[in-house]
C-alpha positions as CSV (number, residue, x, y, z in Angstrom):
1,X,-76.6,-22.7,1.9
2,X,-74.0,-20.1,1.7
3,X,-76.2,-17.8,-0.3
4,X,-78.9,-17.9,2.7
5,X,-75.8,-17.2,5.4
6,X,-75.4,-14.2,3.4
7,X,-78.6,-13.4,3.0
8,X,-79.3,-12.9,7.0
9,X,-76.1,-11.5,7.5
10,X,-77.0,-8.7,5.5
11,X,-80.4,-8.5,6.6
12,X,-78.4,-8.3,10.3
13,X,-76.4,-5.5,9.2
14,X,-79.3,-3.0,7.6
15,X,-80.4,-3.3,10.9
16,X,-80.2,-1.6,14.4
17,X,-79.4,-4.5,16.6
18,X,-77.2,-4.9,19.7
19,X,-74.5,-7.7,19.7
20,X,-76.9,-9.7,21.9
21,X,-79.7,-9.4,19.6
22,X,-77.3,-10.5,16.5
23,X,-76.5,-13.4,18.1
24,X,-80.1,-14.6,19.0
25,X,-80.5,-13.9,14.9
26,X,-77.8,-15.6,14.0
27,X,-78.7,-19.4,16.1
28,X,-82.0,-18.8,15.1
29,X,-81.0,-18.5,11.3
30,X,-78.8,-21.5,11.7
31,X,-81.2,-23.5,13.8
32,X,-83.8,-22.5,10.8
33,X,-81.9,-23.5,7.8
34,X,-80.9,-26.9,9.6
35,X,-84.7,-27.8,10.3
36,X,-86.0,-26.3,6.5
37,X,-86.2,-28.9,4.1
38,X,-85.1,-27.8,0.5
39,X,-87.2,-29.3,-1.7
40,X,-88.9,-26.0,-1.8
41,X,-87.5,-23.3,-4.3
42,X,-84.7,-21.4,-2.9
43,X,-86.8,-18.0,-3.0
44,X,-89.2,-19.5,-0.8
45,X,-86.3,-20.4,2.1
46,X,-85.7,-17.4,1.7
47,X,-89.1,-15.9,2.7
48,X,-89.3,-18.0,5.3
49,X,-85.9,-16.7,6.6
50,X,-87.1,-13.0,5.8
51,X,-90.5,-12.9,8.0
52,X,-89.0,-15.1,10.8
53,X,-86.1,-12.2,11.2
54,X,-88.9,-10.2,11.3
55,X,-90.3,-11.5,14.1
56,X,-86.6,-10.9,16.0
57,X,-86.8,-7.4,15.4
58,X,-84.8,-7.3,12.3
59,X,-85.8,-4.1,10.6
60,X,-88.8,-5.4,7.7
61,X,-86.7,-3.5,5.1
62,X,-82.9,-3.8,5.7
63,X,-81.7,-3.3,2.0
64,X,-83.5,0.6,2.2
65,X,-79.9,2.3,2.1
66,X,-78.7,-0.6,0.1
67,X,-81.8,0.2,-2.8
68,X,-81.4,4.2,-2.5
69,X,-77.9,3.9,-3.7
70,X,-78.3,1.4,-6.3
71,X,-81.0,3.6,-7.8
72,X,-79.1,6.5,-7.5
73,X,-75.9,5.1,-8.6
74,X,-77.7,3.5,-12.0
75,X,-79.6,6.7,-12.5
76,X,-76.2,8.3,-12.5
77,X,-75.0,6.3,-15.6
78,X,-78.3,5.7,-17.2
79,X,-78.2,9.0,-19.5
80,X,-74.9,8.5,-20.9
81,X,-75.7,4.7,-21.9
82,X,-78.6,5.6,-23.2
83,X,-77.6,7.6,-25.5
84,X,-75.2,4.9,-26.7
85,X,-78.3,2.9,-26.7
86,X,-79.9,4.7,-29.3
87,X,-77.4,5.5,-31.6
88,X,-76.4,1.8,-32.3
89,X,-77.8,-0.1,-34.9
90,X,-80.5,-1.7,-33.3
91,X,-81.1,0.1,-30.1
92,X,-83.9,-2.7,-28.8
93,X,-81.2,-5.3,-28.8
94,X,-78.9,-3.0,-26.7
95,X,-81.7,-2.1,-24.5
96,X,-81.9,-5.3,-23.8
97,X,-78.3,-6.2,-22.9
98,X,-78.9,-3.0,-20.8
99,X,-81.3,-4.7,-18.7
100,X,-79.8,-8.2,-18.7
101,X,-76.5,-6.4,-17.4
102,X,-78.4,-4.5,-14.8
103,X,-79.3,-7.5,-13.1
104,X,-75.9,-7.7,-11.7
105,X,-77.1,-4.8,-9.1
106,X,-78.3,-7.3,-6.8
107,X,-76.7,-7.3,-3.1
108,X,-78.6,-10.7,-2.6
109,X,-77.0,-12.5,-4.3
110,X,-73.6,-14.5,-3.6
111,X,-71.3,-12.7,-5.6
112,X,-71.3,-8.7,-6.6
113,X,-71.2,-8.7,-10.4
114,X,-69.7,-5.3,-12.5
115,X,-72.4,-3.6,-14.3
116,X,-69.6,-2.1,-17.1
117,X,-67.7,-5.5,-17.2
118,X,-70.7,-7.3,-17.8
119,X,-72.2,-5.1,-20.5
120,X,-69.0,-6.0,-22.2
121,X,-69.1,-9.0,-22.3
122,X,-72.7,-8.8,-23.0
123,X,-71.9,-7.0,-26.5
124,X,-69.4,-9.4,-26.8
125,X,-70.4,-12.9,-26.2
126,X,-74.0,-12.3,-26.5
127,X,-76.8,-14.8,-24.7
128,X,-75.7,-18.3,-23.5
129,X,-79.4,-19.1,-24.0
130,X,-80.9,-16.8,-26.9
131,X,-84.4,-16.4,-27.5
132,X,-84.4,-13.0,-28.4
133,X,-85.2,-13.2,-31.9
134,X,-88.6,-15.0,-31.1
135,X,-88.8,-11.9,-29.0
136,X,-88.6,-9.2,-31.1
137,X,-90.8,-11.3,-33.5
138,X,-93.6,-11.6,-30.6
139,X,-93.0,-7.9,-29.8
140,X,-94.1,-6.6,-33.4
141,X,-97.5,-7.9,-33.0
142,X,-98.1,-6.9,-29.2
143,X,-99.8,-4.6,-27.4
144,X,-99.7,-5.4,-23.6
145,X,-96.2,-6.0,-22.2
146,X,-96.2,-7.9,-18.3
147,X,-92.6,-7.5,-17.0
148,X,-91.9,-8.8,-13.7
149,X,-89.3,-6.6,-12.2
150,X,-86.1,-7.9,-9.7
151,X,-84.7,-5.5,-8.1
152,X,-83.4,-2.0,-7.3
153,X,-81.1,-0.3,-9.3
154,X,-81.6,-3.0,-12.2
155,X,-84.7,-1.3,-12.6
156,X,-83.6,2.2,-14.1
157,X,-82.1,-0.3,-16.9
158,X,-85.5,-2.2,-17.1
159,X,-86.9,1.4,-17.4
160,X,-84.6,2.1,-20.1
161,X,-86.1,-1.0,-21.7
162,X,-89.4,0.1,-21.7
163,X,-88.7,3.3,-23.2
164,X,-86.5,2.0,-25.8
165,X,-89.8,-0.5,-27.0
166,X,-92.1,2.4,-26.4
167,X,-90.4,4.5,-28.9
168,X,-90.2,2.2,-31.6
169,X,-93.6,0.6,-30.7
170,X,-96.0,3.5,-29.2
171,X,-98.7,1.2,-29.1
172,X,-97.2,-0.5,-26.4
173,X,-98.4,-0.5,-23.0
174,X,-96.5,-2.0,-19.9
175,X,-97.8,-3.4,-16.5
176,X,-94.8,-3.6,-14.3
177,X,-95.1,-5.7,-11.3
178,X,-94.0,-4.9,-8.1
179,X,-93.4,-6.3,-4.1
180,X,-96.7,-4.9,-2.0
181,X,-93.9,-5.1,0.7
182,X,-90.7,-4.4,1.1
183,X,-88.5,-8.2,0.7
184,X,-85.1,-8.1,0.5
185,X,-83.5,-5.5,-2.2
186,X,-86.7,-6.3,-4.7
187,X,-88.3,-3.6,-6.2
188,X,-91.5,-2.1,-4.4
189,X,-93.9,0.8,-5.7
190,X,-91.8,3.7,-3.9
191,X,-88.5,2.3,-5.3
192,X,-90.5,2.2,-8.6
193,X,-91.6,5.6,-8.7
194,X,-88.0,6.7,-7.3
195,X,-86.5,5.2,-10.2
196,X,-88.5,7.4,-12.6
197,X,-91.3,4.8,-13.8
198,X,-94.0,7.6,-13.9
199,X,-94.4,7.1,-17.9
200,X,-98.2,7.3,-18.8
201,X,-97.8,4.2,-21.2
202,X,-96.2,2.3,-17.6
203,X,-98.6,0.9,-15.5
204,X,-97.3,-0.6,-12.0
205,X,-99.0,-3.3,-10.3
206,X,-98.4,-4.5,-6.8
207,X,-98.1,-8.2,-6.3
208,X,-101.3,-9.4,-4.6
209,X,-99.5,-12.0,-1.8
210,X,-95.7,-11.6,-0.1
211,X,-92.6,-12.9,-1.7
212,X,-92.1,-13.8,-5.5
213,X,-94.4,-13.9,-8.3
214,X,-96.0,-17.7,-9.0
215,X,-97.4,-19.5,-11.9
216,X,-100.9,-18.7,-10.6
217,X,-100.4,-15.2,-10.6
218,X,-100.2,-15.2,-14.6
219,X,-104.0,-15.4,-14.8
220,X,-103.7,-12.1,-13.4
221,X,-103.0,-10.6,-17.0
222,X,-105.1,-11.6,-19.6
223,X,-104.9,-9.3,-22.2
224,X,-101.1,-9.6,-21.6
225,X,-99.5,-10.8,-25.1
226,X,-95.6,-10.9,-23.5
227,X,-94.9,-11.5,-19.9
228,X,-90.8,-11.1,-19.3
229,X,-89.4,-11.9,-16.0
230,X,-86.5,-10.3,-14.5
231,X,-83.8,-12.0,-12.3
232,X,-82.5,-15.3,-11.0
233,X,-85.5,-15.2,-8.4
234,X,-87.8,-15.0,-10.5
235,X,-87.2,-17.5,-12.4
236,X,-86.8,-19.6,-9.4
237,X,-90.2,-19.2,-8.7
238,X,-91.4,-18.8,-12.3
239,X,-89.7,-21.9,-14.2
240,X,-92.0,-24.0,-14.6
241,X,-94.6,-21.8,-16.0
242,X,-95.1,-21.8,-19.7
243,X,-94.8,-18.5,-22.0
244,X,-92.6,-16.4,-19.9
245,X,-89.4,-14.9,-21.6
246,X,-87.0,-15.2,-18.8
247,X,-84.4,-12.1,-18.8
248,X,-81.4,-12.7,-16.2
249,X,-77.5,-13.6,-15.2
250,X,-77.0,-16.8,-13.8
251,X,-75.5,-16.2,-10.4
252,X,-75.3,-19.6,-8.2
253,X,-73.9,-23.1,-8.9
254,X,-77.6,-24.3,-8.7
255,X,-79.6,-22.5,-11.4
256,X,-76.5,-22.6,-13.6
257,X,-76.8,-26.2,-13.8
258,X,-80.4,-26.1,-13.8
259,X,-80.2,-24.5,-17.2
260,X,-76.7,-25.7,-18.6
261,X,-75.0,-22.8,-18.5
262,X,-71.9,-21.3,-16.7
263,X,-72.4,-19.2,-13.6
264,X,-71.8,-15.3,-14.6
265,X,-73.6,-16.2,-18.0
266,X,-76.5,-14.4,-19.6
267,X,-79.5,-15.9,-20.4
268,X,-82.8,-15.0,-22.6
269,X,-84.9,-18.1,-22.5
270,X,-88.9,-18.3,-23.7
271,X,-90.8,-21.2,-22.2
272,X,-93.1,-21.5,-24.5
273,X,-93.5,-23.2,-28.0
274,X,-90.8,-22.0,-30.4
C-alpha cells in the first residue's frame, strides 16, 4: 500500500495542480486503493491508479523532469564505467552488474537505491539468485536478443549491455521494448533515443497495449532466442511466463518474499528449464 501512496504523490507533484485539485487527487487515490481488490499484480493497481489521475488532470507524464535527469545524470558516469567495464576480465559479466545496478534509478519505487553503493556490492556479493552462467551459455549460440527495458536512466546501463554483447558477439541483434506511452518513469521511444539507443544492430519496439509487458506479448518475437526483462515491474507482470531471464533488485517486502531473497538484493533468475 505504501508504495502506491507514493506512487500518486509523485505523480501529484510532476504536476501543475492547485491545492484544491491535490486534494480531489488525493481522496480519490485513497477512495481508489480502498475499493481495488489486490489480487491483481501490483503493476496493474498501479495502471489503474495512473489513467484514473489522468482523468483528474494529472499531467499523463509526471516523471518527464524526473526521466531527463536520470538519463542525463547516468550518461554522465556511463563513459568512465565503461571503460572499467572493458578492461576487466570478463567485461560481459560486468556489463551485467552494470545493468542490474542501474535498476536502482527508479523514482517509483519505495526506496531510492545508490547506483555506486550497489555496484559494489554487486562485485562484491554477486547474484542472490544466479543464472547467469546458463546465460552466457544461451548467449554463445544466439542471434536475436528481446530485452524488455524498465526504466529511465537504468537504460544508458542496459545500453551499455548491449554494446558490451555486441562487441564480443557482432552477430547479435537486439529488439528493445518500449512504453507506446508515457507510464510512470518507464522507458518510452523518445527517452530511448535520448539515451543514445540509435545503434543499427538495436532495434526498438513499442509495446502494442498500455502498461507492462504480459505473457501474451512473448509470441510477439519469434525468432527471439533470449528474451531478458528488466526491473521489479516487469517481473511482476512477467513471472509466470516461462524462458524469460529476469534481470533486477528486489525493492519491496512483497517480491522479496516472492522469490526468497532479501529486499536490496540482486537477482538473475531464468524461468525456463535449467
Amino acid at each position: 500500500m505504501s508504495c502506491f501512496i507514493k506512487q500518486y504523490t509523485r505523480e501529484i507533484e510532476g504536476s501543475d495542480l492547485s491545492s484544491e485539485e491535490e486534494e480531489k487527487v488525493v481522496r480519490e487515490m485513497l477512495s481508489l486503493l480502498s475499493s481495488m481488490s489486490y489480487d491483481q499484480a501490483p503493476v496493474d493497481v498501479s495502471l489503474t491508479m495512473h489513467n484514473r489521475m489522468i482523468e483528474l488532470n494529472v499531467s499523463a507524464d509526471p516523471y518527464c523532469m524526473l526521466k531527463k535527469n536520470s538519463t542525463k545524470k547516468a550518461l554522465e558516469m556511463v563513459g568512465a564505467i565503461e571503460s572499467e567495464v572493458l578492461s576487466g576480465k570478463d567485461p560481459i559479466f560486468d556489463a551485467i552488474l552494470v545493468s542490474m545496478a542501474g535498476n536502482v534509478m527508479d523514482y517509483g519505487a519505495k526506496n531510492m537505491l545508490d547506483l555506486k553503493e550497489v555496484l559494489h556490492m554487486a562485485r562484491k556479493n554477486g547474484f542472490r539468485i544466479n543464472d547467469h552462467d546458463l546465460f552466457r551459455r544461451k548467449l554463445g549460440s544466439a542471434r536475436n536478443v528481446v530485452i524488455f527495458l524498465d526504466n529511465s536512466g537504468e537504460v544508458v546501463f542496459d545500453h551499455l549491455l548491449m554494446r558490451t554483447i555486441h562487441r564480443y558477439y557482432p552477430s547479435v541483434r537486439f529488439k528493445a521494448v518500449v512504453k507506446r506511452i508515457p507510464l510512470l518513469n518507464d522507458v518510452t521511444r523518445e527517452d530511448a533515443l535520448e539515451a543514445g539507443l540509435t545503434d543499427e544492430y538495436i532495434e526498438l519496439v513499442d509495446l502494442p497495449d498500455e502498461g507492462w509487458i504480459k505473457p501474451r506479448h512473448l509470441s510477439l518475437f519469434p525468432d527471439a532466442d533470449i528474451f531478458l526483462s528488466k526491473g521489479q515491474g516487469n517481473f511482476e507482470s512477467l513471472s509466470e511466463a516461462k524462458g524469460v531471464f529476469f534481470l533486477l533488485v528486489t525493492k519491496c517486502e512483497v517480491v522479496a518474499e516472492y522469490l526468497g531473497v532479501e529486499v536490496g538484493e540482486m537477482v538473475f533468475l531464468y524461468t525456463g528449464e535449467k
